[in-house]
N, C-alpha and C positions, 0 to 999 in steps of 0.2 A: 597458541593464542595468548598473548599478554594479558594480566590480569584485571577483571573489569576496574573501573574505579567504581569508589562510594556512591551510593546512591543521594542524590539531589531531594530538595524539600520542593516544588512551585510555588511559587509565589504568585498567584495571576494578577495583587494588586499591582508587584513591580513587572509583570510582562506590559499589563496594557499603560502603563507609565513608557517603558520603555517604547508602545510604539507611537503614543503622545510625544513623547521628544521625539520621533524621528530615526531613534539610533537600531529601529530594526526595521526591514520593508515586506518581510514576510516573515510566519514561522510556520516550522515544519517540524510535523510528527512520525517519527518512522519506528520502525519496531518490526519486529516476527510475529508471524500467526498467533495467531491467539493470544497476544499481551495486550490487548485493550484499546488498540489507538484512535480508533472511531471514538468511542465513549469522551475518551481523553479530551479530542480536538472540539468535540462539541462542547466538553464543559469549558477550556480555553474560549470558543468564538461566543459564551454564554459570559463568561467575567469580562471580554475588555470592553473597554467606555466606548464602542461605537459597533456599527454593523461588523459583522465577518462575515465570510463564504470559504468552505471547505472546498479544495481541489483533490479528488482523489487521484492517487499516483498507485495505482495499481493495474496490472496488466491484461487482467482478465474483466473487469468489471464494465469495462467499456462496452462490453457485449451485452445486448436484447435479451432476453431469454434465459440467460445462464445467473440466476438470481441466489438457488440455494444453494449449487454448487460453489459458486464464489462467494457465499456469508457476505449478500450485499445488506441486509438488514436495515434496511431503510428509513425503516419508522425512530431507529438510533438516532436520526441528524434531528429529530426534536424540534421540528421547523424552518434548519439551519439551512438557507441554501446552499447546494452541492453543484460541482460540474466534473465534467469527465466522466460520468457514467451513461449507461446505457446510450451510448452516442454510433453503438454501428450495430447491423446485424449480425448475429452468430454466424462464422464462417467466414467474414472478410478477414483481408489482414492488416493489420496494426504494429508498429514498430517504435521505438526508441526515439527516430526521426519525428515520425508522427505526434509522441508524446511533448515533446520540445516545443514544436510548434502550436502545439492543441494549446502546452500552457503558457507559453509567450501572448498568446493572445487572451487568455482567458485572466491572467494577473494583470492584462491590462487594462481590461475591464471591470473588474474588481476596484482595482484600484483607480480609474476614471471617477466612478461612481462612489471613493470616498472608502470605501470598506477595506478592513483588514483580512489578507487573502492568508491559508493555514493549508499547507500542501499535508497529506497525510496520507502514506502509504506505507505497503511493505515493498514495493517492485525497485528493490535498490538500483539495478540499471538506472530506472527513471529517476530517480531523484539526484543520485549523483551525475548523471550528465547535464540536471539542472542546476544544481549548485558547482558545477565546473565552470560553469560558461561555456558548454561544451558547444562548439559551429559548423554545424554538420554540415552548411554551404562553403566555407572557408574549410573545412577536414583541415580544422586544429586536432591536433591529435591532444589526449587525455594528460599525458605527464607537463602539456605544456599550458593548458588550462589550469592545473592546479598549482600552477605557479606562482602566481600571486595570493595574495591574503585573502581574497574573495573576489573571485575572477567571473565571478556571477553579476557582481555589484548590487546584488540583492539585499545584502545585509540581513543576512537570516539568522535566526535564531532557532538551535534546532532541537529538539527534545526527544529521548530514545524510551519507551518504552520496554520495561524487563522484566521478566519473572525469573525463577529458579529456573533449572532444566526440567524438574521434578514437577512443578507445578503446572508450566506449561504443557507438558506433555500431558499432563491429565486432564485440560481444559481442552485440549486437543482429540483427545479419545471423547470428553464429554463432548462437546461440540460436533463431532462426527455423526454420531449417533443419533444426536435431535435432527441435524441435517438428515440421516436417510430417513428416520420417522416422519419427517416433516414432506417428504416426497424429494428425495433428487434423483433417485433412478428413474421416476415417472417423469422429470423434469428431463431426463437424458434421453428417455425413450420418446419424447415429445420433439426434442431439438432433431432426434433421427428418422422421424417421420414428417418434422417440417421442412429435408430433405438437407439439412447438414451432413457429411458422410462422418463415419465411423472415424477415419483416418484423421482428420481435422481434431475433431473432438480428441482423441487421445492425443495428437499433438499439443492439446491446450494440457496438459500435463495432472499428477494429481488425482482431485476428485472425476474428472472427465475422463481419465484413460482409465482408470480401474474401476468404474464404473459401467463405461461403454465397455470396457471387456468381458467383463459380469453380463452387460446384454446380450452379448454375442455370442456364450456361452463357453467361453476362454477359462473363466473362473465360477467358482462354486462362490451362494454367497461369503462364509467363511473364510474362503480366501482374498475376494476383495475387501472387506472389511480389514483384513488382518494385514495385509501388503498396504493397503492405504493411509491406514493408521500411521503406520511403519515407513513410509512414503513422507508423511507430512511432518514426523517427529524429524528427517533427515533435513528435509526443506528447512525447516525454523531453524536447525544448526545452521545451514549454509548461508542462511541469511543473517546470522547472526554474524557471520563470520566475513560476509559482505560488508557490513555498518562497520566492525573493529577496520576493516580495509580503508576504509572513507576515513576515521580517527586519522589512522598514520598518514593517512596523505594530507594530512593539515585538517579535514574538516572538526569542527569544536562540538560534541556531541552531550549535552545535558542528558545525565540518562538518570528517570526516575522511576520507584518502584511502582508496579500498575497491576 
């Protein structure tokens, strides 16, 4: 992997300038687990000179019920309106497709009504089939979406979220642990008596497969703790390794330390 560039300063006076002139039509925060991009997005839609609304672009969040497993942390948006969360029930299924459309319509709303929309997730698939212009009715395929300079015609402006490896992963071990403290095994054993199956649930990947395994009695707690941990430090690389993938392929990624 190429070497990161220099970390960036924000400026939120010259972001909300920038989308007073016009010259951005959304910004987007993305990052890996545990680098902060919730907090971020909220202090962004808190400095520009007009309303915002957060879109979250994450894959699991979309789901009822699955709250501390997916670190939906709620009370973070500080009054900020959100969309894209809790919009299906645990067990349906949700796809890339889906996410396109959900935010095709939901930036247009946003933006009907005058306010500055701030897409913020870790679910690289989602964000980058939206900053392609990617047409899932027309199957443009991907290398020909990011053909042009901005094939979205968004005009986005995008901001990257990063910490050390070292750091992160220890905000990641800490984070885990408040999560089971805070109850997500009783949150998993709740979703498998509200008659979700087992098999679903570990397909949602993560905290839900090495948890629901631990219920099932697959693993000791020790072991889920330790493989999930181990789990999640691997995920923030790949995602990290996702976002440098979006760089090469032209997208322009401000990345600040968080």
């Amino acid at each position: 992997m190429a070497k990161m560039p220099p970390a960036e300063t924000l400026d939120f006076r010259a972001l909300a300038a920038l989308w007073q002139r016009g010259e951005t039509g959304l910004f987007v925060i993305l990052g890996p687990t545990a680098s902060g991009k919730t907090r971020l997005a909220v202090r962004l839609a808190q400095a520009l000179a007009c309303p915002a609304e957060i879109i979250s672009a994450d894959s699991r969040q979309v789901y009822r019920g699955m709250d501390i497993g997916t670190g939906k942390d709620l009370s973070d948006y500080a009054g900020i309106p959100y969309h894209l969360i809790d919009i299906l029930d645990a067990g349906q299924q949700y796809n890339v497709h889906d996410f396109t459309e959900d935010f095709r319509r939901v930036y247009a709303d946003i933006r009907k009504r005058g306010a500055a929309p701030i897409l913020c997730g870790g679910t690289g698939l989602y964000i980058n089939a939206v900053l392609s212009g990617y047409d899932f009715a027309g199957k443009k395929p991907l290398s020909s979406a990011m053909a042009s300079e901005d094939p979205s015609g968004l005009r986005p402006f995008v901001i990257g979220t990063r910490v050390s490896r070292e750091e992160r992963n220890a905000r990641i071990d800490r984070r885990l642990d408040e999560r089971l403290q805070e109850g997500m095994v009783e949150e998993i054993r709740g979703l498998l008596a509200s008659g979700v199956s087992a098999e679903v649930l570990i397909s949602y990947g993560l905290e839900y497969k090495f948890v629901t395994r631990y219920v099932l009695g697959e693993l000791d707690y020790g072991q889920m703790r330790e493989q999930l941990a181990t789990a999640i430090h691997q995920f923030a690389k790949r995602q990290m390794t996702w976002f440098r993938g979006m760089e090469r392929a032209g997208i322009v990624i401000h990345w600040v330390e968080n």
